[in-house]
C-alpha positions as CSV (number, residue, x, y, z in Angstrom):
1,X,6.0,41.1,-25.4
2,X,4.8,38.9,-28.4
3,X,1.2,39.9,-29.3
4,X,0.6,37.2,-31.3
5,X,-0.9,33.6,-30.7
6,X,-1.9,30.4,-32.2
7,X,-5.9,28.7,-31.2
8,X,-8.3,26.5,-32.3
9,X,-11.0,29.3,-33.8
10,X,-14.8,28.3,-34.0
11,X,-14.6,25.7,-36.8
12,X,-12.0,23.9,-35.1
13,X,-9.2,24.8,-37.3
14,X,-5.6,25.9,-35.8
15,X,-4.9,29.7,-36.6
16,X,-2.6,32.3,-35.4
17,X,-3.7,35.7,-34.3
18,X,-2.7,39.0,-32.9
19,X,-4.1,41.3,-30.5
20,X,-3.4,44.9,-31.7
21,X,-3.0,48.0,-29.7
22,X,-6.8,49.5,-29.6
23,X,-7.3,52.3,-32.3
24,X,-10.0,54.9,-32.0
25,X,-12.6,52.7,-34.1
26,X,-11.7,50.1,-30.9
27,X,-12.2,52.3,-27.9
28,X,-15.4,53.8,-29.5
29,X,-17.1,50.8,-30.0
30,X,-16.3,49.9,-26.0
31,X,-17.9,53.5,-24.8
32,X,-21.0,52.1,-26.9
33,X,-21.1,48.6,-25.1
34,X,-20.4,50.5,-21.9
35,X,-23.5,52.6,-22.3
36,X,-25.9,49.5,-23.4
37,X,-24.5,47.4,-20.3
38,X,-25.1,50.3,-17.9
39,X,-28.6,50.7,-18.7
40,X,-29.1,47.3,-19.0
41,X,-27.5,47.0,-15.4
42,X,-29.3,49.4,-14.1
43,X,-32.9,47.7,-15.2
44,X,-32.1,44.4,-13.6
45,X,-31.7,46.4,-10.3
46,X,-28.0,46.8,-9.9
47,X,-27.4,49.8,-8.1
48,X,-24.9,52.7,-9.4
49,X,-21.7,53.0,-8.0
50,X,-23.2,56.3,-5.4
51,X,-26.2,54.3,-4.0
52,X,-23.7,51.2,-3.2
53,X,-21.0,54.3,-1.7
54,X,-24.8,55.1,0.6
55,X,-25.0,51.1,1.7
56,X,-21.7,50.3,2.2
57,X,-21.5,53.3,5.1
58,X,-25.1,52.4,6.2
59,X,-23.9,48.7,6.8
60,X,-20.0,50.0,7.8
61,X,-18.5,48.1,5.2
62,X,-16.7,51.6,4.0
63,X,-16.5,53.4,7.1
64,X,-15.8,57.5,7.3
65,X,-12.6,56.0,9.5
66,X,-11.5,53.9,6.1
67,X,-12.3,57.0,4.0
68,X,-9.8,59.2,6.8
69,X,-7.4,56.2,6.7
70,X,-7.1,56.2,2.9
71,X,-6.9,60.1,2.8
72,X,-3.9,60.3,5.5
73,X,-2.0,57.0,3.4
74,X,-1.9,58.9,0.7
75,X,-0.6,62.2,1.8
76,X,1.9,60.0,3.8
77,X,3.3,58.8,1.0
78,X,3.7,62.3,-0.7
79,X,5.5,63.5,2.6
80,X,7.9,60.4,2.4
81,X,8.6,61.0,-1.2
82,X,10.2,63.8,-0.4
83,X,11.8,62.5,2.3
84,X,13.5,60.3,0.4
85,X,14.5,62.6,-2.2
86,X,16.0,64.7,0.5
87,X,18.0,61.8,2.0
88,X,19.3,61.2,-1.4
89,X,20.2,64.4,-2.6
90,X,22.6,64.5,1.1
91,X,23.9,61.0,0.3
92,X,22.3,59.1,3.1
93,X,22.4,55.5,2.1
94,X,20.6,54.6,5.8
95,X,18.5,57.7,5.6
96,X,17.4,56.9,2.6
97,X,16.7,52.8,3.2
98,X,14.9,53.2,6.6
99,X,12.2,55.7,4.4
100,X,12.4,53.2,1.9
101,X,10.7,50.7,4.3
102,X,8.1,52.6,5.5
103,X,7.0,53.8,1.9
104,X,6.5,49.8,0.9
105,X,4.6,49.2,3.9
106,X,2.4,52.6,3.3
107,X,2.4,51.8,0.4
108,X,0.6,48.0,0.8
109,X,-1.9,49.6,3.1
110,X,-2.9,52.6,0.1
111,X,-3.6,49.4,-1.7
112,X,-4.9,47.2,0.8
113,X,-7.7,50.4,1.8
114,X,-8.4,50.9,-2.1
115,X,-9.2,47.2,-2.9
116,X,-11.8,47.3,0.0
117,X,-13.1,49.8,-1.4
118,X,-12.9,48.9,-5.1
119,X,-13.7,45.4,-4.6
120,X,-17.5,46.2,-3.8
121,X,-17.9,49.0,-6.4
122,X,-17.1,46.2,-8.9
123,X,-20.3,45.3,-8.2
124,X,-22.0,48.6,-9.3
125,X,-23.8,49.3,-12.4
126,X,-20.3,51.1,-13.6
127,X,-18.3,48.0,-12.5
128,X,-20.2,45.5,-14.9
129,X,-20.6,47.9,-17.3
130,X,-16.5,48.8,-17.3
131,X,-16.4,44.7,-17.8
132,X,-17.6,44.6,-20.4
133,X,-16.6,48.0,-22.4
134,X,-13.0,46.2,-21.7
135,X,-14.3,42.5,-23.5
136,X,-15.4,44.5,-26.3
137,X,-12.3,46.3,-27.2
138,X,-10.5,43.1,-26.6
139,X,-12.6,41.8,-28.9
140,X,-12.4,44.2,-31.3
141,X,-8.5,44.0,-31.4
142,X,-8.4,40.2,-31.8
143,X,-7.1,39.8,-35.7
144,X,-6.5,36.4,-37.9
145,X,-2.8,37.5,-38.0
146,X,-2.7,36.4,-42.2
147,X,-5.8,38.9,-43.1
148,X,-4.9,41.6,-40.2
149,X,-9.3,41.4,-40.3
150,X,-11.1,41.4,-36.9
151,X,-11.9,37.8,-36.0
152,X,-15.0,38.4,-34.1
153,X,-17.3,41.3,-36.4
154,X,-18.7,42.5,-33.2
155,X,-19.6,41.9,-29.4
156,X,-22.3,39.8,-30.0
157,X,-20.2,37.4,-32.2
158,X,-17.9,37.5,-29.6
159,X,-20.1,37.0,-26.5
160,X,-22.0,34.0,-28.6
161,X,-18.5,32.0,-29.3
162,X,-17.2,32.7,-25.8
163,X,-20.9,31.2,-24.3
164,X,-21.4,28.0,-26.5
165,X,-18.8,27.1,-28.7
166,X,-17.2,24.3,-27.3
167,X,-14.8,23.6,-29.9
168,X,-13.3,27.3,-29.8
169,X,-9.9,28.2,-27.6
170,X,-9.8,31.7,-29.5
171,X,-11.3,33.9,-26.2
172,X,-9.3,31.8,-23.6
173,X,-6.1,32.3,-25.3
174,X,-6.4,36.2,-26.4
175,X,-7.7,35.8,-22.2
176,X,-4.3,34.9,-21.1
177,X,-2.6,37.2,-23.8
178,X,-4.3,40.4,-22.5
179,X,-3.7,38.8,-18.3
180,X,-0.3,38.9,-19.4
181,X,0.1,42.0,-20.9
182,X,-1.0,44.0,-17.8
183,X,0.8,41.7,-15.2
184,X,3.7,43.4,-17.2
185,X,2.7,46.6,-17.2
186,X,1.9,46.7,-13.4
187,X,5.7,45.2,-13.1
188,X,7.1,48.3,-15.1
189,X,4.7,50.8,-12.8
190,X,6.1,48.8,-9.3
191,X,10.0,49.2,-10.9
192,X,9.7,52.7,-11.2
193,X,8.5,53.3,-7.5
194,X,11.2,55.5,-5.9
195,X,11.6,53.0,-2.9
196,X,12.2,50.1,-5.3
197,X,16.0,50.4,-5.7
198,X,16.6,50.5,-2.0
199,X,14.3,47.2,-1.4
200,X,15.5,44.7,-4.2
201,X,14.5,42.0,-1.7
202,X,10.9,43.3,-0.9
203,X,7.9,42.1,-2.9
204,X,5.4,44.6,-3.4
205,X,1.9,43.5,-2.6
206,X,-0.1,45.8,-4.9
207,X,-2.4,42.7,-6.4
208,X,-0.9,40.2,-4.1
209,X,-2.8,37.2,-3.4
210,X,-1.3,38.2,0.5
211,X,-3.3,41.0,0.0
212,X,-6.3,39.9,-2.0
213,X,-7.3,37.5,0.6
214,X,-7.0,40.0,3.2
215,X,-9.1,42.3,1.5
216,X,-11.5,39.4,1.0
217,X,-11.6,37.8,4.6
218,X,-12.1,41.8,5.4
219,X,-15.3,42.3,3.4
220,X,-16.6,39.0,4.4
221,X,-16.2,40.0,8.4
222,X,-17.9,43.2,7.5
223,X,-21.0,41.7,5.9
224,X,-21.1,38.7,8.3
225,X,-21.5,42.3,11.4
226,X,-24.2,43.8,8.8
227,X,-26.3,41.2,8.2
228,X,-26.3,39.9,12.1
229,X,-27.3,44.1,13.0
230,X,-29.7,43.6,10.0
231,X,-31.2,40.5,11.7
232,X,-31.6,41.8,14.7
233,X,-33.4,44.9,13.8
234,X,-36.0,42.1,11.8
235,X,-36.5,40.3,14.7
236,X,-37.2,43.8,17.1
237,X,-39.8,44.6,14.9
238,X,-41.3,41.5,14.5
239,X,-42.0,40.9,18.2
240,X,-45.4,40.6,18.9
241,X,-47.2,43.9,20.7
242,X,-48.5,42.9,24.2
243,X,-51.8,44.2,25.1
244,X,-51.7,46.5,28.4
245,X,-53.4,45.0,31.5
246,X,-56.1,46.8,33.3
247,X,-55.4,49.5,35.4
248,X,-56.5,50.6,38.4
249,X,-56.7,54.7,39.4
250,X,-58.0,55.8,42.6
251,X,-59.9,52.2,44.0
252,X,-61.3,52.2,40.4
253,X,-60.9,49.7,38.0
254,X,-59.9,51.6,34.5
255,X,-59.6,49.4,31.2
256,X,-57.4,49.9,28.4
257,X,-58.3,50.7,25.3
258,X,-57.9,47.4,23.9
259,X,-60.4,45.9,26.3
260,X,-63.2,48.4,25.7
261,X,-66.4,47.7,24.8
262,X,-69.0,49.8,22.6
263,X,-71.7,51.5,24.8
């Protein structure tokens, strides 16, 4: 795919530019940012990736049952794998389709369980820190195509033109690039599942929208059953304590501690 596009940069002038593949210098300078964001994240009070893993199973929204059901998908695929291979290696064309159909549909639920999963730990300290390691090598790859120089000098520069300069389409544009760049790569990764040449016609659902909004409707089911538990527990404990009545023990009238007096 063409690396190259044209924008409007900061001083509203038309360029062309190129996003190179990341070189050492590129990848380095993303560990940094990844490092500041992390501990950055970490002081506003976004919780690592292991303390969400502790809430999510406190509130069920990643059960031990998901974790079981992820574990067996998995080592249901490896087992059809083989099958397949087997089924090929004898010549059987049905063998070989009637496998194929069950490893898409194992397949969609593998991916279906992991964006559950991955969809809160976005939302970790690792999550927003991995954001951002991946704007700043993108950043750091974006050249003026004439000079083959960096556009943006660093992540600041970058962050500062993305946030209030009106006039630029640069970070849009380089945006799309890179979106379309690794919608190709996950194409080449789905052609080269064994199953694909026996389902021409299926669609795999690995980032489906099908499948997004499942995962989605899902989590919000999940937090909708949390937060009505977590309700409930708030308004237990904030029932008011009765005081105990007066009792009375052999003809005698006994109070409670609540009602006695000082001698």
């Amino acid at each position: 795919m063409d690396r190259t596009f044209r924008a409007i940069d900061r001083t509203g002038t038309e360029r062309e530019f190129e996003l190179v593949p990341p070189n050492l210098a590129a990848e380095n300078e993303g560990e940094r940012q990844y490092r500041i964001a992390y501990s950055h994240a970490l002081k506003e009070g976004i919780f690592p990736k292991e303390k969400l893993r502790e809430i999510m199973r406190e509130h069920e929204m990643w059960t031990e049952a998901d974790d079981r059901e992820l574990r067996e998908v998995v080592a249901s695929m490896a087992v059809l794998q083989i099958e397949l291979q087997a089924a090929q290696k004898r010549g059987d064309d049905d063998k070989c389709l009637r496998v194929a159909r069950e490893m898409s549909n194992t397949r969609s639920r593998m991916w279906e369980l992991f964006l559950v999963q991955q969809t809160v730990y976005m939302n970790s300290a690792e999550g927003v820190a991995e954001t951002i390691k991946l704007e700043a090598v993108m950043a750091a790859c974006t050249v003026v195509k004439a000079t083959k120089k960096r556009y943006w000098n660093n992540y600041s520069d970058f962050v500062q033109e993305r946030d209030f300069n009106e006039k630029s389409m640069v970070h849009p544009s380089v945006m799309h690039l890179q979106s379309a760049l690794l919608d190709e790569l996950r194409f080449g990764i789905l052609n080269d599942y064994p199953e694909k040449q026996y389902l021409k016609d299926v669609s795999e659902r690995m980032l489906d929208r099908e499948v997004e909004e499942a995962v989605i409707s899902k989590l919000k089911d999940r937090a909708a059953i949390a937060l009505d538990e977590l309700e409930e527990k708030e308004r237990e404990v904030a029932k008011p304590v009765r005081k105990k009545k007066a009792v009375k023990k052999r003809g005698k009238r006994v109070a409670t501690k609540t009602n006695q007096t000082k001698g």
